[in-house]
C-alpha positions as a Markdown table, in Angstrom:
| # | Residue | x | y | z |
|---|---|---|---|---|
| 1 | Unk | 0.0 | 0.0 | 0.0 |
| 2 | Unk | 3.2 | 2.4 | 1.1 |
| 3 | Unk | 4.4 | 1.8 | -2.5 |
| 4 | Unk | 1.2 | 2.0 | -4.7 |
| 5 | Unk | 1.2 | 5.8 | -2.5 |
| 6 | Unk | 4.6 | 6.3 | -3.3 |
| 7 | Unk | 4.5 | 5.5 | -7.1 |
| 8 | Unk | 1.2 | 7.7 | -7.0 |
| 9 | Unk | 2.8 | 10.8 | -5.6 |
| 10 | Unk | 5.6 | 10.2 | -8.3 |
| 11 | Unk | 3.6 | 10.3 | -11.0 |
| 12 | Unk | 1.2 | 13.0 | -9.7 |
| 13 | Unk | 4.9 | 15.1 | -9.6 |
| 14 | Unk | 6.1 | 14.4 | -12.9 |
| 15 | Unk | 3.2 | 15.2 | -14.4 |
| 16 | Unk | 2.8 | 18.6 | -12.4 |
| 17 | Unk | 6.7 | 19.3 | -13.6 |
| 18 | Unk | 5.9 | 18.3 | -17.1 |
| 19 | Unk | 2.9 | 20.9 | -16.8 |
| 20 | Unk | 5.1 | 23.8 | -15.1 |
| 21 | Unk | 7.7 | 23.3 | -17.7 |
| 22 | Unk | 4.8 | 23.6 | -20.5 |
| 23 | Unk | 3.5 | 26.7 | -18.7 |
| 24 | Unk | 7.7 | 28.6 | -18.7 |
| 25 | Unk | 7.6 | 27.4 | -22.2 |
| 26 | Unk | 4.6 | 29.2 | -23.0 |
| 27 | Unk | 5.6 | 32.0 | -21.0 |
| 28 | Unk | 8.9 | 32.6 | -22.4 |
| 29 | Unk | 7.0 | 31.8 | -25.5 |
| 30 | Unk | 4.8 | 34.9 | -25.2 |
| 31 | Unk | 7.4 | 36.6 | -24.0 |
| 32 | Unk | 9.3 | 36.3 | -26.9 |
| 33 | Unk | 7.0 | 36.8 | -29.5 |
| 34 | Unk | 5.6 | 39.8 | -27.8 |
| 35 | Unk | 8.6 | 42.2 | -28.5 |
| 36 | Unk | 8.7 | 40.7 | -32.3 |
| 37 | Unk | 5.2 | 41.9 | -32.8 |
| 38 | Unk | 5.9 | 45.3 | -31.5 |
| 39 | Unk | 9.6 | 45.3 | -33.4 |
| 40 | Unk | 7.0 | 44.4 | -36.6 |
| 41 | Unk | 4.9 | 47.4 | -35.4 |
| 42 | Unk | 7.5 | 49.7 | -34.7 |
| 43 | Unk | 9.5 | 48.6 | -38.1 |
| 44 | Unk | 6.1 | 49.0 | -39.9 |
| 45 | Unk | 5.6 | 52.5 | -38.4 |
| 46 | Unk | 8.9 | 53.9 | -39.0 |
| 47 | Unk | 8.5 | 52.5 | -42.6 |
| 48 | Unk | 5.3 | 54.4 | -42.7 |
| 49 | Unk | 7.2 | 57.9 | -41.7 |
| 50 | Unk | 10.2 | 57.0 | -44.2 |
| 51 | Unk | 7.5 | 56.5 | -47.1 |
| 52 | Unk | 5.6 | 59.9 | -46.1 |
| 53 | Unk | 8.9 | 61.7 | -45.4 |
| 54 | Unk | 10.2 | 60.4 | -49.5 |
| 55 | Unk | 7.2 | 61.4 | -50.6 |
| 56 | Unk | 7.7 | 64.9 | -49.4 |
| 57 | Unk | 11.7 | 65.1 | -50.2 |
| 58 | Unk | 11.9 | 63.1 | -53.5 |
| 59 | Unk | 8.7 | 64.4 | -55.4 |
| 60 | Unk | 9.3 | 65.5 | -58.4 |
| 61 | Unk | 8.8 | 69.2 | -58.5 |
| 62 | Unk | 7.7 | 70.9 | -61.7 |
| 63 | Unk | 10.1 | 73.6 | -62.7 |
| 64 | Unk | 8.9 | 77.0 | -64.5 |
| 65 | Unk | 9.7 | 77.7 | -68.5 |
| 66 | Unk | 12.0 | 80.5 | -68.0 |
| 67 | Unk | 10.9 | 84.5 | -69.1 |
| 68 | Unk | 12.2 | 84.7 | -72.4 |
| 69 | Unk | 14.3 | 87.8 | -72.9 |
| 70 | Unk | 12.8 | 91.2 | -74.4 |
| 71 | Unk | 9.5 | 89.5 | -74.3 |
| 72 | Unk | 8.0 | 92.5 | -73.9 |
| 73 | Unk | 10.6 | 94.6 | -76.1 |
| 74 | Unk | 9.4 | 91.9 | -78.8 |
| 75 | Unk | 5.3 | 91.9 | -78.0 |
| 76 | Unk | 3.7 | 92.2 | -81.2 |
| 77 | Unk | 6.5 | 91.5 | -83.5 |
| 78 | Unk | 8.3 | 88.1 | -84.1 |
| 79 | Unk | 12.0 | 88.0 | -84.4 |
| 80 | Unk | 13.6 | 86.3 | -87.4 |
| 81 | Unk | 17.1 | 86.4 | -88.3 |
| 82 | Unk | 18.6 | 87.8 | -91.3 |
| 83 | Unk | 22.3 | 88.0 | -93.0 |
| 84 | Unk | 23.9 | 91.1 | -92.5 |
| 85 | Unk | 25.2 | 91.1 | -95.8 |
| 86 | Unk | 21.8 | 90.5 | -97.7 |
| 87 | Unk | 21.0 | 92.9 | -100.4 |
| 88 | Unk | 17.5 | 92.3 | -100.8 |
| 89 | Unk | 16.0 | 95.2 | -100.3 |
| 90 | Unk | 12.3 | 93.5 | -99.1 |
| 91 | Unk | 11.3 | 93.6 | -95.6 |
| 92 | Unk | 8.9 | 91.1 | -93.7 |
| 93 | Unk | 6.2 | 93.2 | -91.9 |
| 94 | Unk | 5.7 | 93.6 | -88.1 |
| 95 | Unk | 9.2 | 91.5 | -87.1 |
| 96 | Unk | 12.1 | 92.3 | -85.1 |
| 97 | Unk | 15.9 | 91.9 | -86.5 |
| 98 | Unk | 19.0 | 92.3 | -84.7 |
| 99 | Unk | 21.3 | 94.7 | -86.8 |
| 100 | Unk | 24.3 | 94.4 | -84.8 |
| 101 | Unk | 27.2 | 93.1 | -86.3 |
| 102 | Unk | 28.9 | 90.2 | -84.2 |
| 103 | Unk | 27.8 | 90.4 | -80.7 |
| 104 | Unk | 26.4 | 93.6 | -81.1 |
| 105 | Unk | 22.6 | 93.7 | -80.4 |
| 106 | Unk | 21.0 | 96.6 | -82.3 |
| 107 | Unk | 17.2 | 95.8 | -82.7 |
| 108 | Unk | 15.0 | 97.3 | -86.0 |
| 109 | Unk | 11.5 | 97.3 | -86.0 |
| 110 | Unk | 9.1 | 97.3 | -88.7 |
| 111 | Unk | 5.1 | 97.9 | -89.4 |
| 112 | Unk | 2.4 | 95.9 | -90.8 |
| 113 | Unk | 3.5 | 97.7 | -94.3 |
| 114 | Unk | 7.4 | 96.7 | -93.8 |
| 115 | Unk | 8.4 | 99.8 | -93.2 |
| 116 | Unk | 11.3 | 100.1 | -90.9 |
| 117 | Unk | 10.5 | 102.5 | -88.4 |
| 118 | Unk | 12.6 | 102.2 | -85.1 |
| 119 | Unk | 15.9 | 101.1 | -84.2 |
| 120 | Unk | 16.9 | 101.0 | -80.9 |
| 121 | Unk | 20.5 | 99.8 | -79.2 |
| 122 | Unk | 21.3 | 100.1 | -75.3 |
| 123 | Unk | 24.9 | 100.2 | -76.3 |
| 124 | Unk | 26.7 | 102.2 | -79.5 |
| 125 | Unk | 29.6 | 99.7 | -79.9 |
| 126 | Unk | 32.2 | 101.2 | -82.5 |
| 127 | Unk | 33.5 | 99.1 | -85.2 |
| 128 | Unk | 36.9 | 97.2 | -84.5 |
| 129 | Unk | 39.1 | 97.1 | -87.0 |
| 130 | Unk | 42.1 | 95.5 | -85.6 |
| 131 | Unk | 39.6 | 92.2 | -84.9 |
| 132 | Unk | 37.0 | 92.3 | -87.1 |
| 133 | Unk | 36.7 | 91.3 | -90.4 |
| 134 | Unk | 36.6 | 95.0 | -92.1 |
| 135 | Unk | 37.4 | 95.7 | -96.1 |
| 136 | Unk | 39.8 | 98.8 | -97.0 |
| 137 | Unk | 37.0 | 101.1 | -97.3 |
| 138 | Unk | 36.0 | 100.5 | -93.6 |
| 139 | Unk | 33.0 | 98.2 | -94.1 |
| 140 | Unk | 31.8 | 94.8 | -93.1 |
| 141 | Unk | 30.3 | 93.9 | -96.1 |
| 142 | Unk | 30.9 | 95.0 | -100.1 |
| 143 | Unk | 27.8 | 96.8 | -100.5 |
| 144 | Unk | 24.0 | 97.8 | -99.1 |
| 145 | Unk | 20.8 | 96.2 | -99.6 |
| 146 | Unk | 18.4 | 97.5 | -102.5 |
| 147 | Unk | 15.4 | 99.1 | -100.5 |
| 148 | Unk | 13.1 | 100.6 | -102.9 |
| 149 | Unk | 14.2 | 104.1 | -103.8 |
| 150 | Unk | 18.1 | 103.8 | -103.7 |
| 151 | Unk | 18.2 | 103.3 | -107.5 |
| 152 | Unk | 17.6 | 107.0 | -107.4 |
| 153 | Unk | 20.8 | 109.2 | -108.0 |
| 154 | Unk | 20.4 | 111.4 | -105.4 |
| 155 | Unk | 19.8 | 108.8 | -102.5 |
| 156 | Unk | 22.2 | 106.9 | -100.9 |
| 157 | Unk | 22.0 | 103.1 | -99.4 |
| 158 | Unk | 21.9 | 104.9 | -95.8 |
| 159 | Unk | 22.3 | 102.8 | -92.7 |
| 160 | Unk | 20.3 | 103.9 | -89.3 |
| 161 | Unk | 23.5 | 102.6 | -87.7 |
| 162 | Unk | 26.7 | 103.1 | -89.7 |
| 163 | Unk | 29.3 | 100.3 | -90.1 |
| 164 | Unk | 32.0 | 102.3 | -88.0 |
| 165 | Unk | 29.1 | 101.8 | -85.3 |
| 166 | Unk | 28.8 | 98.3 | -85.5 |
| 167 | Unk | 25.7 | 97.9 | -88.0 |
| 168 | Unk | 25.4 | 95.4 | -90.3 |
| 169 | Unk | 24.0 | 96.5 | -94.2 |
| 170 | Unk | 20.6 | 94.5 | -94.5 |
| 171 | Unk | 17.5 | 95.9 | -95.7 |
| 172 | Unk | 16.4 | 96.4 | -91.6 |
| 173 | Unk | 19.2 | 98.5 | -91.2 |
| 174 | Unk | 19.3 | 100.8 | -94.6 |
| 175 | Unk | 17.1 | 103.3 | -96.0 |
| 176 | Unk | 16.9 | 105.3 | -99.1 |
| 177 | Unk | 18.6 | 109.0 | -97.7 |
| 178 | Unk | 19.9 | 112.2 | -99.4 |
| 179 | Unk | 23.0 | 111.7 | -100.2 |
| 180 | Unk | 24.5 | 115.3 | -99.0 |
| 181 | Unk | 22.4 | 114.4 | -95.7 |
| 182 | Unk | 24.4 | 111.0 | -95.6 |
| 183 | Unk | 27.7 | 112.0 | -96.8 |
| 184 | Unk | 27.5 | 115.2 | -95.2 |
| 185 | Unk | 24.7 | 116.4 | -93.2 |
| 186 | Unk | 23.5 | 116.1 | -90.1 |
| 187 | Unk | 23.3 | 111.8 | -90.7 |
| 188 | Unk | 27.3 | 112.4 | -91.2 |
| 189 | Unk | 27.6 | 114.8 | -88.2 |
| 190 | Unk | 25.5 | 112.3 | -85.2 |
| 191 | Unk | 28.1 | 109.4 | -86.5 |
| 192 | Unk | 30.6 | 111.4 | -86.2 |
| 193 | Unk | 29.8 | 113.0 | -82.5 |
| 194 | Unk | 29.6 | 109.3 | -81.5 |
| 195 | Unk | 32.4 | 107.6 | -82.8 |
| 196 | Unk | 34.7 | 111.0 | -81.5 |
| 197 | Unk | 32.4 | 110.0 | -78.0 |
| 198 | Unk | 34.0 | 106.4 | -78.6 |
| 199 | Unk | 30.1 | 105.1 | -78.4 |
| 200 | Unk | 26.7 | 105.8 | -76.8 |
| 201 | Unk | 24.3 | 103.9 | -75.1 |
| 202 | Unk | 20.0 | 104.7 | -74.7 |
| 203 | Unk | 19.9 | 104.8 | -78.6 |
| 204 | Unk | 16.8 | 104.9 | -80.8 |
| 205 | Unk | 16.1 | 106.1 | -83.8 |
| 206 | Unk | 12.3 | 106.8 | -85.3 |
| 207 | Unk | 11.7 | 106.8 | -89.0 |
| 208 | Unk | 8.7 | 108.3 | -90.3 |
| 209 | Unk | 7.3 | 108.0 | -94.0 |
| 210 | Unk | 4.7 | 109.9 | -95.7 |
| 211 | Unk | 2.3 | 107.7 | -96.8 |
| 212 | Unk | 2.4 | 103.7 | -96.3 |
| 213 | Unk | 3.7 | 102.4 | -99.6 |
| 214 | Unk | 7.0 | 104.1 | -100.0 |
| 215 | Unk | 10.1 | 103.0 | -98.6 |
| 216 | Unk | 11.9 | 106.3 | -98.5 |
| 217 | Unk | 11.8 | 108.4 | -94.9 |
| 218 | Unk | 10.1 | 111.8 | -95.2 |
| 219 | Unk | 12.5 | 112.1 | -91.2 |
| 220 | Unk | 14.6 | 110.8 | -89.1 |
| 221 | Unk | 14.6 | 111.2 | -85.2 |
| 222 | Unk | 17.8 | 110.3 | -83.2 |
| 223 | Unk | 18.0 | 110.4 | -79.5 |
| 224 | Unk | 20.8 | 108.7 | -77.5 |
| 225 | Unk | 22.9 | 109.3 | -74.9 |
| 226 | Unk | 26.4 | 111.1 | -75.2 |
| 227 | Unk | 29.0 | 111.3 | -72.1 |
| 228 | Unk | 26.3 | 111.2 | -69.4 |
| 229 | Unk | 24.0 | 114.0 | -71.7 |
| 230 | Unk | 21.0 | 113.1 | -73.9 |
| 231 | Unk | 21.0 | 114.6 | -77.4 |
| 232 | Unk | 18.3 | 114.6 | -79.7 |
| 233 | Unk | 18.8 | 115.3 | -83.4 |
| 234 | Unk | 16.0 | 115.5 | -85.9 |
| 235 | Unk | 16.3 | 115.9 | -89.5 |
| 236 | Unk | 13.9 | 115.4 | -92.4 |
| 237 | Unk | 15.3 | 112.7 | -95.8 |
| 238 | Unk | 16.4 | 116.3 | -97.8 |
| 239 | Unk | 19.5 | 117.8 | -98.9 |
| 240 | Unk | 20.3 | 120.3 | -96.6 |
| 241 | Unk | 22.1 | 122.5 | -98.8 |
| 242 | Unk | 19.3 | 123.3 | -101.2 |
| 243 | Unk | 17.3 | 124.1 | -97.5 |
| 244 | Unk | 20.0 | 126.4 | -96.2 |
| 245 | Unk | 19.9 | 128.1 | -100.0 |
| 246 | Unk | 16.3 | 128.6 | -99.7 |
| 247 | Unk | 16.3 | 129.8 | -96.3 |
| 248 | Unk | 19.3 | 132.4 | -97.2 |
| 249 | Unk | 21.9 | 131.2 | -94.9 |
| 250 | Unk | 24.4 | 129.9 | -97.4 |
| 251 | Unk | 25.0 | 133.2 | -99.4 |
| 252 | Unk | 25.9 | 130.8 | -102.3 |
| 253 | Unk | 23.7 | 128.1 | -104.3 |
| 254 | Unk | 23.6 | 124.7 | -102.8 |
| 255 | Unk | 26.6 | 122.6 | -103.9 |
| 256 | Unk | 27.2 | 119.0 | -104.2 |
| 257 | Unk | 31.1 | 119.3 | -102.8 |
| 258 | Unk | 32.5 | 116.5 | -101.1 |
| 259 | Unk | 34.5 | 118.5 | -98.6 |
| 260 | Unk | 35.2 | 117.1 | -95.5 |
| 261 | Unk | 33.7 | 118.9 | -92.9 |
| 262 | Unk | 31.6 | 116.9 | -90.4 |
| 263 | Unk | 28.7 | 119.0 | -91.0 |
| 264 | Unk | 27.8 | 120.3 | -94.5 |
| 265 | Unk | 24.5 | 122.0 | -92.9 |
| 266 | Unk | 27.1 | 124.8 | -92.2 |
| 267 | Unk | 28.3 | 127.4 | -95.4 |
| 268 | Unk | 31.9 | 127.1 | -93.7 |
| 269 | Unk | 34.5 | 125.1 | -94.8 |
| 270 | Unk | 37.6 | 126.6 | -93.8 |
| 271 | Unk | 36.9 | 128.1 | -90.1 |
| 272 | Unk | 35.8 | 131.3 | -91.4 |
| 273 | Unk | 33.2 | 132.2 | -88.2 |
| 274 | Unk | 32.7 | 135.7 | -90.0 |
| 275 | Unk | 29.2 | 134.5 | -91.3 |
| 276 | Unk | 28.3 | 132.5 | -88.0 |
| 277 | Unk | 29.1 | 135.3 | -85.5 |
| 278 | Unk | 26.4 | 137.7 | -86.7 |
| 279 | Unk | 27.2 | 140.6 | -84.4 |
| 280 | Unk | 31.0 | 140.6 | -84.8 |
| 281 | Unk | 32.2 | 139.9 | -81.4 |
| 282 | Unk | 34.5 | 136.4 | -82.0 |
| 283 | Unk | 32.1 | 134.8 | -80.0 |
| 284 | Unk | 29.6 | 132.0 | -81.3 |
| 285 | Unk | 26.1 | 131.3 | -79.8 |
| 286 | Unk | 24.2 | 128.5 | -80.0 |
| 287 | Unk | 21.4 | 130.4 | -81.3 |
| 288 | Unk | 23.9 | 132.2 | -83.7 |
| 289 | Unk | 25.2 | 128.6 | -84.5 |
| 290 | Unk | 21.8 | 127.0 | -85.3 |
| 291 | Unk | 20.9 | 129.8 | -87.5 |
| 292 | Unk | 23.7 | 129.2 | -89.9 |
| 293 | Unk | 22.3 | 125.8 | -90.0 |
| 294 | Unk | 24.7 | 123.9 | -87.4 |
| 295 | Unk | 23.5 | 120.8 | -85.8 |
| 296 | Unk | 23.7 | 120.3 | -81.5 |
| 297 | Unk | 25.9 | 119.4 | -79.9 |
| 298 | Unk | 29.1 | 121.1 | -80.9 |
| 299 | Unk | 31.5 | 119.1 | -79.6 |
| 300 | Unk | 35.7 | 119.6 | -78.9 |
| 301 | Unk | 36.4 | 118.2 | -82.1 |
| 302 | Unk | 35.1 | 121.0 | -84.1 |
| 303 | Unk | 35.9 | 123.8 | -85.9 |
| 304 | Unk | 33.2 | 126.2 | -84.5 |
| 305 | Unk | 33.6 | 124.8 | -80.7 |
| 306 | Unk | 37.0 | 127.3 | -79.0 |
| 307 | Unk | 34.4 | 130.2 | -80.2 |
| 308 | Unk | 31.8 | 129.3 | -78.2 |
| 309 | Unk | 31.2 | 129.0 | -74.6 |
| 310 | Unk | 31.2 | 125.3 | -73.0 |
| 311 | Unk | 30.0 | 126.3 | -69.5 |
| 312 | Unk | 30.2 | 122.5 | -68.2 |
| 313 | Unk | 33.1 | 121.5 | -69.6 |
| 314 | Unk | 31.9 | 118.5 | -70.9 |
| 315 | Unk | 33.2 | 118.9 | -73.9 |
| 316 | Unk | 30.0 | 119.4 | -75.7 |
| 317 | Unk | 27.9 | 122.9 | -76.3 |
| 318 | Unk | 24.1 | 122.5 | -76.9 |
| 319 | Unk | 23.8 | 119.0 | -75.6 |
């Protein structure tokens, strides 16, 4: 009986051990698998925040066309390029064409008829003959377009912007223009004040016609911006000879010399202010200048300029 107890209370303990062991099992089990649930959570959390914060750092972001340049200089016309050496004379209407030779960025404008009636240029940049491609007589290119009207002897192939000013000889940059006027007038006088200026900057030039089927300027207005002063000069297409004649302030009739002087608007080629000074007291006006058909400024270079009175001392009188 002792031993049936005995054998009992052993197998009543082995099984209770076999059931605590089951129990730690379980336990540590749990235990385990507990902190690997919440690892899972915590992992699929974190991915969660490294998903929102790509989204946010890595999404593509849609970059803005650039302002295109003188979009509003250009609104209403559309720019096309031409050859500076072209010699056709035709013009496309309402465009923009730069006239600059080079670098250079001269822009001429035309109108719905293809007339070219402005040129403007923020910088004057004289020609460079030591490095750029320039024949003996000075030019970029052998000859001038053929605008409609320079088949007429007494207009020349003249360009808004000279080649010693860096313009090319396109149809956009040339105009039918007396030829005294261009040779040596007041077109010959404002290219001269800016290449002795060594440039200019603020230029424009506006080109008015009489009616809308001819290509030949009735006037020209110039305006730019000369050693800090702004000069405007404004001329109509004429020889100004035969208009000094009429008005009497030549004493002579008009003549079609080729003398030299920077300004044929004046009866003076040899520095003779006798006719200028009208009251005789070696002193030149601007008023007394302008009435003997001199153009403003006067500038150091010339003739008439020790006579008359530069109170700034710019080196300009009648900017």
């Amino acid at each position: 009986m002792k031993k049936k107890m005995n054998y009992l209370i052993l197998i009543l303990t082995t099984i209770f051990m076999v059931g605590c062991t089951n129990i730690e099992d379980a336990s540590i089990t749990d235990v385990e698998t507990n902190p690997q649930e919440v690892t899972t959570v915590e992992t699929n959390i974190n991915s969660e925040k490294e998903e929102t914060i790509t989204s946010v750092v890595y999404e593509p972001v849609e970059e803005e066309t650039p302002t295109q340049p003188n979009n509003e200089l250009f609104s209403g016309y559309k720019f096309i390029e031409v050859d500076g050496g072209d010699l056709s004379g035709y013009r496309e209407p309402n465009v923009v064409v730069d006239i600059g030779y080079g670098d250079r960025e001269y822009w001429a404008f035309t109108n719905e008829y293809g007339q070219l009636v402005r040129v403007i240029a923020e910088e004057i940049i004289l020609q460079d003959d030591s490095n750029e491609p320039v024949t003996s007589s000075g030019r970029y290119y052998a000859d001038e377009a053929k605008v409609p009207g320079v088949e007429r002897a007494d207009l020349d192939e003249g360009h808004i912007i000279a080649d010693s000013l860096g313009g090319v000889s396109n149809a956009y940059n040339i105009t039918p223009q007396d030829s005294t006027l261009n040779r040596h007038g007041d077109q010959a006088y404002l290219e001269n004040v800016i290449r002795s200026a060594v440039g200019a900057t603020n230029f424009e030039a506006i080109i008015t016609y009489s009616n809308t089927e001819t290509q030949i300027p009735s006037s020209y207005q110039y305006t730019y911006t000369l050693m800090g002063n702004e000069v405007v000069d404004k001329f109509d297409n004429v020889n100004p000879d035969e208009v000094n004649a009429s008005l009497g302030l030549t004493g002579s009739e008009p003549s079609d010399s080729t003398s030299s002087n920077t300004n044929s608007t004046s009866p003076n080629t040899n520095g003779d202010i006798s006719s200028v000074d009208t009251n005789g007291n070696g002193q030149v006006t601007i008023k007394e200048a302008k009435a003997a058909g001199f153009s403003m400024p006067i500038t150091s270079d010339h003739w008439l300029y020790p006579y008359m009175r530069d109170n700034d001392n710019d080196g300009m009188v009648g900017e």
